[in-house]
MARTI-322314 format. One line per 4 residues: their letters; for each residue x, y, z of C-alpha. Coordinates in nm, 2 decimals, padded with zeros to 4 digits. Layout:
a) X/Y/Z | ...
END
This chain:
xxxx) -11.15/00.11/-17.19 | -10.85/-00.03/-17.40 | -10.86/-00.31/-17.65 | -10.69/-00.57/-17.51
xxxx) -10.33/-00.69/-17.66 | -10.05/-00.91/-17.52 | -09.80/-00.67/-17.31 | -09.49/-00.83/-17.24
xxxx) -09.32/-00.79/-16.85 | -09.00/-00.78/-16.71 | -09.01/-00.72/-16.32 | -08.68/-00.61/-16.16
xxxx) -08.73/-00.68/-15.79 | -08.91/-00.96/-15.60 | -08.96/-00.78/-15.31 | -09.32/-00.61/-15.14
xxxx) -09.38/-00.46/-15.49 | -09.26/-00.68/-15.76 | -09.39/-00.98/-15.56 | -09.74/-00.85/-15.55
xxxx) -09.64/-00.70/-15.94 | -09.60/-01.05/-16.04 | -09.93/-01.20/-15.90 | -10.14/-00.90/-16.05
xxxx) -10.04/-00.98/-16.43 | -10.02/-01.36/-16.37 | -10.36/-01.32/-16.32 | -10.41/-01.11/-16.60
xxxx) -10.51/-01.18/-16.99 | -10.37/-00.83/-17.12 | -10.02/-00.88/-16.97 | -09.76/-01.17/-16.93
xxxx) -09.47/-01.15/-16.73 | -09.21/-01.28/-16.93 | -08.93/-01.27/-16.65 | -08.86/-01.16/-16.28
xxxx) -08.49/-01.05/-16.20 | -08.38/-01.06/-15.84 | -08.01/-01.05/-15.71 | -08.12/-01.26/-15.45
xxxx) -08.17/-01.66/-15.57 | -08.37/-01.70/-15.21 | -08.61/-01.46/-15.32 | -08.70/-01.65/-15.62
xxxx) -08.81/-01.97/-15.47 | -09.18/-01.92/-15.53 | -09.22/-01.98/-15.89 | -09.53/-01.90/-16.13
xxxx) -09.56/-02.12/-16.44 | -09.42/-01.98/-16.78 | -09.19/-01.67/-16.61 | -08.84/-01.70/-16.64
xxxx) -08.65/-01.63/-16.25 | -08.29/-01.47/-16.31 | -08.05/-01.32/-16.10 | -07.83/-01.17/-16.36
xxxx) -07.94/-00.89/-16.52 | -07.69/-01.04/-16.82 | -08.02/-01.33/-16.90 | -08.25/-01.02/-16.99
xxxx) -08.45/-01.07/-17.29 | -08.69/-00.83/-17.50 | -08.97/-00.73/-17.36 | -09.25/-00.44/-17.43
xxxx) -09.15/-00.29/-17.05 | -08.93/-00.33/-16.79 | -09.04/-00.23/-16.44 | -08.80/-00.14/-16.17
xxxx) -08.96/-00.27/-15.85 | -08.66/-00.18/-15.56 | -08.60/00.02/-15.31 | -08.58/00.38/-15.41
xxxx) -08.16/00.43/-15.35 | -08.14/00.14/-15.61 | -08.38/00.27/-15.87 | -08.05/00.47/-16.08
xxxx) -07.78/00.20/-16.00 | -08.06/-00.08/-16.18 | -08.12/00.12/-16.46 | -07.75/00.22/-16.51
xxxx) -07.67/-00.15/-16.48 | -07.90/-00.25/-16.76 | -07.74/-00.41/-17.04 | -07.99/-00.24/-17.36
xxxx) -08.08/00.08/-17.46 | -08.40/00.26/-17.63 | -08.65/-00.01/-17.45 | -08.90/00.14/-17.21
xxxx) -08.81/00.13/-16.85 | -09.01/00.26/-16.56 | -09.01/00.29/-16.20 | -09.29/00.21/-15.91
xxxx) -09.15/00.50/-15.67 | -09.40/00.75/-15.55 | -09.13/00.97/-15.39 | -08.85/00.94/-15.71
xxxx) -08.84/01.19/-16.00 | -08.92/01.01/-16.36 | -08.56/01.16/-16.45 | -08.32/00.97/-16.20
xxxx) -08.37/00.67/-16.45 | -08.08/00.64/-16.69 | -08.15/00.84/-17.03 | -08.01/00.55/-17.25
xxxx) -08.37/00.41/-17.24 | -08.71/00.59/-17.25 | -08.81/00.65/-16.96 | -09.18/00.61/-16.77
xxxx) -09.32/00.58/-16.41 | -09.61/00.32/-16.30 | -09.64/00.38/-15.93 | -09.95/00.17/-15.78
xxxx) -10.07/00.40/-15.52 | -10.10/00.11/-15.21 | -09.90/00.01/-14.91 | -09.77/-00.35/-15.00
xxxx) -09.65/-00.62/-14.73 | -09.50/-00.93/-14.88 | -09.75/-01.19/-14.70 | -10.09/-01.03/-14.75
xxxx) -10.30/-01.01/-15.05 | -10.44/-00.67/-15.17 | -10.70/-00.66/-15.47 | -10.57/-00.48/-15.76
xxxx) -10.86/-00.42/-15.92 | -10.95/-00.08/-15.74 | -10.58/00.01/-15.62 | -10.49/00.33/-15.85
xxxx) -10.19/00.33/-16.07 | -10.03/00.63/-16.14 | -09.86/00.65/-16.46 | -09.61/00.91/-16.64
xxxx) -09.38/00.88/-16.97 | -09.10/01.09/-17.17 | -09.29/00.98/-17.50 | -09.67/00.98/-17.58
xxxx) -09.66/00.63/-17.72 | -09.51/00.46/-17.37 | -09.76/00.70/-17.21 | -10.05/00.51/-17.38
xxxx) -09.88/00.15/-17.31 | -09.83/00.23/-17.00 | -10.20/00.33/-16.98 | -10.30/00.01/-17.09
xxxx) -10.07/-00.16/-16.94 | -10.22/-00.01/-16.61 | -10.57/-00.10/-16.74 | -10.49/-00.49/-16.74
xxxx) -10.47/-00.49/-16.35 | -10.68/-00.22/-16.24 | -10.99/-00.04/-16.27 | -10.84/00.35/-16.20
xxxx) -10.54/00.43/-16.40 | -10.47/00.80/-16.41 | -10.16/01.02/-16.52 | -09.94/01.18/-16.26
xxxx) -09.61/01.40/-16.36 | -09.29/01.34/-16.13 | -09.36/01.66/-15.97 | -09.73/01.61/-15.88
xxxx) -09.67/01.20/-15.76 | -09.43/01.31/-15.51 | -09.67/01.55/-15.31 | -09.90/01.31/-15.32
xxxx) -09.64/01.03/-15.20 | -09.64/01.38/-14.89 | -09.99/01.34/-14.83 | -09.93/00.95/-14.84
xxxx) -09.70/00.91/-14.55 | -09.96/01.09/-14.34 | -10.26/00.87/-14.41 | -10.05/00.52/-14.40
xxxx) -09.74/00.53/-14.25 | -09.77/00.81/-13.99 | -10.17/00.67/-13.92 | -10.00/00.35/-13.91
xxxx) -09.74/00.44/-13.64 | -10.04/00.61/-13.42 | -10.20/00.27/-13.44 | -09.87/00.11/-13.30
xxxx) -09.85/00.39/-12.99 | -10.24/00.27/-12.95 | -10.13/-00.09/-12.92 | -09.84/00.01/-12.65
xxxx) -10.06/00.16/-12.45 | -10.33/-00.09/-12.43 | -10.05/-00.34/-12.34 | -09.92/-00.17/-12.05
xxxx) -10.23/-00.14/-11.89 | -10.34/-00.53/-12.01 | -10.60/-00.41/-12.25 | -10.68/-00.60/-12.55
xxxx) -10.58/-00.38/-12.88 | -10.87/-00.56/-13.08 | -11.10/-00.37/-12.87 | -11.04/-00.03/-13.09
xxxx) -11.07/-00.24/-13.42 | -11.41/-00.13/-13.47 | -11.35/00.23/-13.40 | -11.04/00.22/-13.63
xxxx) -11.29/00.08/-13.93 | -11.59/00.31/-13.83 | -11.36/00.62/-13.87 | -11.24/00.53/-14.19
xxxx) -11.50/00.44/-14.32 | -11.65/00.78/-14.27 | -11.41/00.94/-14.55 | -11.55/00.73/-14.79
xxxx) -11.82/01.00/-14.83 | -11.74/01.29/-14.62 | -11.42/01.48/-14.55 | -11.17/01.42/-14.29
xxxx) -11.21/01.78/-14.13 | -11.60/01.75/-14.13 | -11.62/01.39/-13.92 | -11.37/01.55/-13.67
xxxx) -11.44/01.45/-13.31 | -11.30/01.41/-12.97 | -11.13/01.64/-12.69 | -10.94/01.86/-12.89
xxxx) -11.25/01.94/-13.12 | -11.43/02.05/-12.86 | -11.18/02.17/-12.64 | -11.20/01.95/-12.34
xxxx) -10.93/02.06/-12.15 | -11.03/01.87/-11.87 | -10.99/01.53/-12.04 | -10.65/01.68/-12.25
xxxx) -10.49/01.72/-11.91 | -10.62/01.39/-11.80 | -10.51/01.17/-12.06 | -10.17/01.40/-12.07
xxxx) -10.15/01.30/-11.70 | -10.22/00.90/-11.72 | -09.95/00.85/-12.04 | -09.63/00.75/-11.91
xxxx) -09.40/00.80/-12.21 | -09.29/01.13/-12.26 | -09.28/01.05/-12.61 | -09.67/00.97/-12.66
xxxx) -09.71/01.32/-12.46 | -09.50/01.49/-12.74 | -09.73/01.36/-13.01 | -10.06/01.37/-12.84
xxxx) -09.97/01.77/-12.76 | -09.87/01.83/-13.09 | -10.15/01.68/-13.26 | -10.43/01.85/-12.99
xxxx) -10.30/02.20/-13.08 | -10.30/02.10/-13.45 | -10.69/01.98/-13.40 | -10.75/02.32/-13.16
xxxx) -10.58/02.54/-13.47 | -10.76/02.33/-13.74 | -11.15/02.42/-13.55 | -11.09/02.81/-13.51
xxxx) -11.00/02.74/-13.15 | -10.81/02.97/-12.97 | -10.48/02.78/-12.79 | -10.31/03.02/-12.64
xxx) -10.22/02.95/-12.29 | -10.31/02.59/-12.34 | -10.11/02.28/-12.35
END
């Protein structure tokens, strides 16, 4: 638990991160936001009282930290651009290297560990933030920092973030995109995709207490070939058969069951 002092803000970036950034310390009595930069006036319109909206980084005034909250190919070009030097500046990339920002200023990494859409809320509270500094000193402001918006705050070095940000993509985006083929297929036969919302909660909430590998089911756990080659047979994109083959032999391999000659 840290005692609790004013830290002053700078976002750079208003888009899915920053935005959701900004709301987080408003919020917050540990952390002001003293200004959000944007190179876009449109995506400044929404306003939050006391926080200065620029779109030059030129109007940049002292703050305790500056967080860079942009697409990852525009993480260096920001902090190049940025018109100080020695001032703490960090990143909210889970897949870029502390290093790639510029070594004018010291240097730091707070990467909320979340999947952030502009238009819905998330609860900060319990999201993790992943920290990382060149000096011990930004480490522990960071840390506090992280502290003001969140209960679980941990420290992550460049090289460990990024295989997490690995084992990220699986769980969100790549779960996410399976979700999407689920929809498709629902559609073309005039189901209604709600219908699989319960099963979709039920499964994850299983992990919250056991592991992935241990609530396992379906065909390819128990090797059912018979249903395999029926749902193989009723899907009509070649595309969906690709994945569901590929992720069948990966269950088969994963339960000590033999595929050869299968699929």
């Amino acid at each position: 638990m840290y005692f609790c002092f004013m830290i002053t803000v700078t976002i750079l970036g208003y888009g899915n991160v920053g935005s959701h950034l900004v709301k987080a310390f408003t919020g917050s009595a540990c952390a002001k936001i003293s200004q959000v930069y944007s190179r876009s006036a449109v995506s400044l319109n929404k306003k939050h009282d006391g926080i200065d909206y620029i779109n030059s980084l030129r109007d940049l005034t002292q703050v305790d930290c500056y967080i860079i909250a942009v697409p990852d190919d525009h993480i260096q070009d920001i902090s190049e651009k940025l018109p100080f030097t020695n001032r703490l500046v960090v990143h909210t990339s889970g897949s870029v290297l502390m290093d790639v920002l510029d070594s004018k200023n010291r240097k730091g990494v707070f990467y909320p560990l979340q999947t952030f859409s502009k238009d819905t809320e998330v609860s900060f509270h319990k999201i993790p933030i992943c920290v990382e500094a060149a000096q011990t000193n930004d480490l522990e402001l960071l840390k506090k920092l992280g502290a003001a918006i969140s209960e679980n705050v941990t420290e992550i070095s460049s090289q460990e973030r990024t295989k997490m940000h690995v084992a990220a993509v699986f769980v969100n985006n790549f779960v996410n995109h399976l979700y999407h083929i689920s929809e498709e297929i629902m559609n073309e036969h005039g189901l209604d995709f709600t219908l699989l919302k319960p099963l979709i909660s039920e499964t994850a909430a299983k992990i919250e207490t056991r592991s992935p590998k241990e609530v396992q089911t379906g065909p390819a756990k128990r090797d059912d070939q018979q249903t395999i080659t029926r749902h193989l047979n009723q899907l009509t994109d070649n595309r969906q058969k690709d994945i569901y083959t590929l992720l069948t032999k990966a269950i088969l391999e994963t339960h000590n069951k033999t595929n050869e000659g299968k699929l």
